[in-house]
C-alpha positions in Angstrom: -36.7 38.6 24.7 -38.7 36.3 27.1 -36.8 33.3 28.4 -39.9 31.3 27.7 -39.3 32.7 24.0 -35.8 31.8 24.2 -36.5 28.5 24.8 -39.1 27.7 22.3 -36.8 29.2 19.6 -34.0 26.4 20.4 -36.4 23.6 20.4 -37.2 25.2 16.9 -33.6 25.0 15.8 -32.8 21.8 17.3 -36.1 20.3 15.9 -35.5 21.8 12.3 -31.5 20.3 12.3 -33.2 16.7 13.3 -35.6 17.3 10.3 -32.3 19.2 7.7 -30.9 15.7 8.7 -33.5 13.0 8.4 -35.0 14.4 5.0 -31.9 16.1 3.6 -32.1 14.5 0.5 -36.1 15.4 0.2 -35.1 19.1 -0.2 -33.3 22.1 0.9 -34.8 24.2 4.2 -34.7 27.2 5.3 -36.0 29.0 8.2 -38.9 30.9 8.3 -39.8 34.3 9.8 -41.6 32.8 12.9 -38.7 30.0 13.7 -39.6 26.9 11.6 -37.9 25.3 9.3 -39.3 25.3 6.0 -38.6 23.4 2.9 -38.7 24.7 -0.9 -38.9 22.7 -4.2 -35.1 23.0 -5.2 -33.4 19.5 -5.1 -30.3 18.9 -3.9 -28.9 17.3 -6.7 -31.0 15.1 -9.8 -34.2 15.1 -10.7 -36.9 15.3 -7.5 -38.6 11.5 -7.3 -41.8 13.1 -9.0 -39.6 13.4 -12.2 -38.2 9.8 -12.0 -39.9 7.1 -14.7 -42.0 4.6 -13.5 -40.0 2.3 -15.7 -36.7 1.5 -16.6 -35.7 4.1 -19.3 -33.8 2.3 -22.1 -30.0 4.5 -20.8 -30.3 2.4 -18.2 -30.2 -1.2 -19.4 -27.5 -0.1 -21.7 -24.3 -1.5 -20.1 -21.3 0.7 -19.6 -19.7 -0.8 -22.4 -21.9 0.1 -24.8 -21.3 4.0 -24.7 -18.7 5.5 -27.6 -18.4 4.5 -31.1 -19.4 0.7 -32.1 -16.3 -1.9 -32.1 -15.9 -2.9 -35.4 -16.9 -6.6 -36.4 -14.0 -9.1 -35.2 -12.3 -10.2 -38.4 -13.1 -13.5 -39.8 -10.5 -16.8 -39.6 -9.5 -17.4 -42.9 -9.7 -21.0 -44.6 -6.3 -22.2 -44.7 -5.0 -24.9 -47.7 -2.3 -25.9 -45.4 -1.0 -25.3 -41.9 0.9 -23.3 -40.7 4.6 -24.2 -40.3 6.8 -21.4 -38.6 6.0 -18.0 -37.2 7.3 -14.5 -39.2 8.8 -12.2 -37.2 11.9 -10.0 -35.9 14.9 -11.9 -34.4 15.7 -14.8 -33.0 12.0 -16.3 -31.9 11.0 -19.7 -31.1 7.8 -21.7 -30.3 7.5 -24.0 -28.4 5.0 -26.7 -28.1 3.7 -30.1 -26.2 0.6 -32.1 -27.3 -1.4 -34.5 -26.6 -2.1 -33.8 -22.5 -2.3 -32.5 -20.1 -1.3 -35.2 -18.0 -1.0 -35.1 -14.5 2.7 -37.2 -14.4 4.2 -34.6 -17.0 2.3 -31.9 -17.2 3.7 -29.9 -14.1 6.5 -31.0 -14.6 6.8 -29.0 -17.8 4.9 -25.9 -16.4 7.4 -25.7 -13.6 10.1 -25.3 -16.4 8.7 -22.5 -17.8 7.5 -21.0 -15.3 11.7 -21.1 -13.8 13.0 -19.3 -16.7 9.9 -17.0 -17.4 8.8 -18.9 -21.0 5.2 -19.6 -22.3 4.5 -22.3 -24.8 1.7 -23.3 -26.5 0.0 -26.8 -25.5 -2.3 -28.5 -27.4 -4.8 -30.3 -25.5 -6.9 -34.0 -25.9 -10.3 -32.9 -24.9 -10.5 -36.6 -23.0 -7.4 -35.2 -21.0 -8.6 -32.3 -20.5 -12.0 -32.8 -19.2 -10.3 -34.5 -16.0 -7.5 -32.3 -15.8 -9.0 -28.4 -15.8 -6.7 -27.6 -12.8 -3.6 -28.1 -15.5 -5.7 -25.4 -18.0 -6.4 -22.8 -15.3 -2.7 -22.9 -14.3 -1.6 -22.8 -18.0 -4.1 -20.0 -18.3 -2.9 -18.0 -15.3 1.0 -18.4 -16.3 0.2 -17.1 -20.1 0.4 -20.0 -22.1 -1.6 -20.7 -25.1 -3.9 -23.8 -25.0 -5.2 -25.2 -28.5 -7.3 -27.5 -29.6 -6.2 -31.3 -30.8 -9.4 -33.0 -31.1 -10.9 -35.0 -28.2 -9.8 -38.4 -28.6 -6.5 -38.2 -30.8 -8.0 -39.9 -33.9 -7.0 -39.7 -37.6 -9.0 -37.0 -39.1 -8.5 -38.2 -42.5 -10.7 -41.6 -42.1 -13.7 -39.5 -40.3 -16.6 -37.8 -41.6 -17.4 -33.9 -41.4 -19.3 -34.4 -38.7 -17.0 -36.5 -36.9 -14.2 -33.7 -36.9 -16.7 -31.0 -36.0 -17.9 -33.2 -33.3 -13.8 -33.7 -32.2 -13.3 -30.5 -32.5 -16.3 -28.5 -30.9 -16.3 -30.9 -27.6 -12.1 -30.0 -27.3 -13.6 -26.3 -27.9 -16.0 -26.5 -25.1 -13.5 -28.3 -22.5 -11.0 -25.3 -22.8 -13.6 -22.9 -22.5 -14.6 -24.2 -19.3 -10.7 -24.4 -17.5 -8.9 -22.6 -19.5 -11.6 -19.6 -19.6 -11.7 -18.6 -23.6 -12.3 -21.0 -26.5 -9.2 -22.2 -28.2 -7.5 -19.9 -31.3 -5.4 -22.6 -32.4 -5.9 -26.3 -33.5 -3.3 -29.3 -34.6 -4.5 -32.4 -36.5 -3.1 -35.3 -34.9 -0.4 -37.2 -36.9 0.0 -34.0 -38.8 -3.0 -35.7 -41.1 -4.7 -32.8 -42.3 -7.7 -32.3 -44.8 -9.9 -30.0 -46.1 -13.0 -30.5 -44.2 -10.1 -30.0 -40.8 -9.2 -26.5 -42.4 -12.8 -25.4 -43.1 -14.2 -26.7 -39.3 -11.6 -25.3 -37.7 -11.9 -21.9 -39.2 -15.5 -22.3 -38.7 -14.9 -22.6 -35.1 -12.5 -19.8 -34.8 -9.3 -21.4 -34.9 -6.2 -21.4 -37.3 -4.1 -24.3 -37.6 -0.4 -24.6 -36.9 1.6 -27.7 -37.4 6.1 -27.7 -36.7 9.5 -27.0 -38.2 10.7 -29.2 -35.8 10.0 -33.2 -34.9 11.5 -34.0 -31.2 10.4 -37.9 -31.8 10.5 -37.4 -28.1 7.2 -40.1 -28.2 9.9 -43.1 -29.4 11.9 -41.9 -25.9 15.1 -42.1 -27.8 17.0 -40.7 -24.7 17.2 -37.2 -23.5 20.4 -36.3 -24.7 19.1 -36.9 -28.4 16.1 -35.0 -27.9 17.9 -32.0 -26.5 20.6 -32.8 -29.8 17.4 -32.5 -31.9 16.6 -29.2 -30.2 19.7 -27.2 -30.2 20.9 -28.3 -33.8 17.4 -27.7 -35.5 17.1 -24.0 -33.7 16.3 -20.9 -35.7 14.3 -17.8 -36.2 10.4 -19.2 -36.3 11.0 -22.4 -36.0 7.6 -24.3 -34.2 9.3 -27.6 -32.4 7.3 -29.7 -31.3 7.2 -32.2 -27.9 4.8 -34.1 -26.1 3.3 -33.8 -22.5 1.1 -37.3 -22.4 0.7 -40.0 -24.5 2.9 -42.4 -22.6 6.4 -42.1 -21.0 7.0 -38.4 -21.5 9.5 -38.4 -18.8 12.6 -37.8 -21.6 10.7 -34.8 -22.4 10.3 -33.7 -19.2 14.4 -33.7 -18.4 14.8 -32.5 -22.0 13.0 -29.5 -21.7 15.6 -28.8 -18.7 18.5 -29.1 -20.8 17.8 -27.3 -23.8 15.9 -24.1 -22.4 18.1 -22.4 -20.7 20.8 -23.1 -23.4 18.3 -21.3 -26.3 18.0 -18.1 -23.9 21.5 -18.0 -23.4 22.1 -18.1 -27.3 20.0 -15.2 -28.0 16.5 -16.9 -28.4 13.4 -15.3 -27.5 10.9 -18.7 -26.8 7.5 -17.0 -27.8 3.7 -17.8 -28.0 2.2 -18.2 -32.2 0.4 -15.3 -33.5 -1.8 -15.4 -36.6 -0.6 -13.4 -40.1 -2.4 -11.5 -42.1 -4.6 -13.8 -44.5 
């Protein structure tokens, strides 16, 4: 073979790699009988563009999610005729929980607790505290606690219309949504004062309602000692205490909450978060 032949036949091969490697995806190539490369109507892999619809097909809007069987319908909060007062369960559980905040003085304060000795508790949240105060939600959020709903302005339900509760409630609703990151499960009547238009909004609204076994009267600051007293002596399986994190001096609370802890995990207590039972 000629060297000028030589030659022209590695141009060939060089120039067919260049082309192997800018249109690879276009097709597959071969080489033909006088050098060239030439391509032939296999794709490499999928449909060759000819093939693809000029419009989105209706597989592709359809998220990822959507594939499989359907979920089924999530189940529907029952209307309650009264709250609910302790949780069922195995052994020695607790719940604890703090109202009225969060407040920026006692709030932490509390967290910090909790977060020491690995507990969550459930906080139920003034939507006029909230609103100025999401940082408090998004850290109860990120350390597991459970954040409920206790109207927005702390009134008593009792003397209000319907649409004065659902108006209490719904704001709260959309406060927690927006720090905490998912709309409240849970709601408290303040004072304990509930009726049935609070049972039927709430349930409306997604939300069951859970009152306490136990009264810390931490809010009449009778001393810390007393409120850890109340504590200790009042403990057993599915008991719901109750404690405040705003609503004036909760600095008794605060120390409280230091003394009685670790003293209910060392007896055996499991300090856990409410769940719902079956209507």
């Amino acid at each position: 073979m000629k060297k000028e032949q030589l030659f022209t036949r590695r141009r060939a091969l060089l120039a067919g790699a260049a082309a192997v490697g800018a249109a690879g995806t276009a097709g597959v190539f071969v080489w033909g009988d006088k050098g060239e490369p030439v391509r032939v109507g296999v794709p490499v892999s999928g449909a060759p563009a000819r093939s693809l619809p000029l419009k989105p097909s209706a597989y592709r809007l359809r998220p990822l999610t959507g594939y499989g069987p359907p979920r089924a319908a999530p189940a529907r909060t029952p209307v309650r005729h009264e709250p609910l007062l302790r949780m069922t369960g195995r052994g020695r559980t607790m719940v604890l929980t703090f109202d009225d905040g969060p407040d920026p003085h006692y709030t932490p304060g509390i967290l910090d607790t909790l977060a020491e000795y690995d507990v969550r508790a459930t906080f139920f949240v003034c939507g006029e505290m909230a609103v100025d105060n999401q940082d408090l939600l998004a850290r109860m959020a990120d350390e597991g606690h459970v954040v409920g709903n206790h109207t927005w302005s702390h009134p008593l339900l009792t003397r209000l219309t319907r649409r004065q509760i659902r108006s209490e409630m719904s704001r709260t609703s959309d406060v927690i949504e927006e720090g905490y990151g998912e709309r409240p499960r849970w709601f408290r009547a303040p004072y304990g004062a509930w009726n049935r238009a609070a049972f039927q909004l709430g349930a409306e609204l997604g939300m069951e309602p859970l009152a306490w076994t136990v009264d810390t009267l931490d809010w009449t600051t009778p001393g810390t000692g007393v409120i850890v007293d109340r504590v200790e002596k009042s403990a057993a399986p599915g008991v719901v205490v109750l404690s405040h994190d705003a609503g004036g001096d909760r600095s008794q609370s605060v120390r409280a909450l230091r003394g009685y802890l670790p003293r209910l995990l060392d007896s055996g207590y499991h300090l856990t978060l409410p769940h719902s039972p079956r209507a």
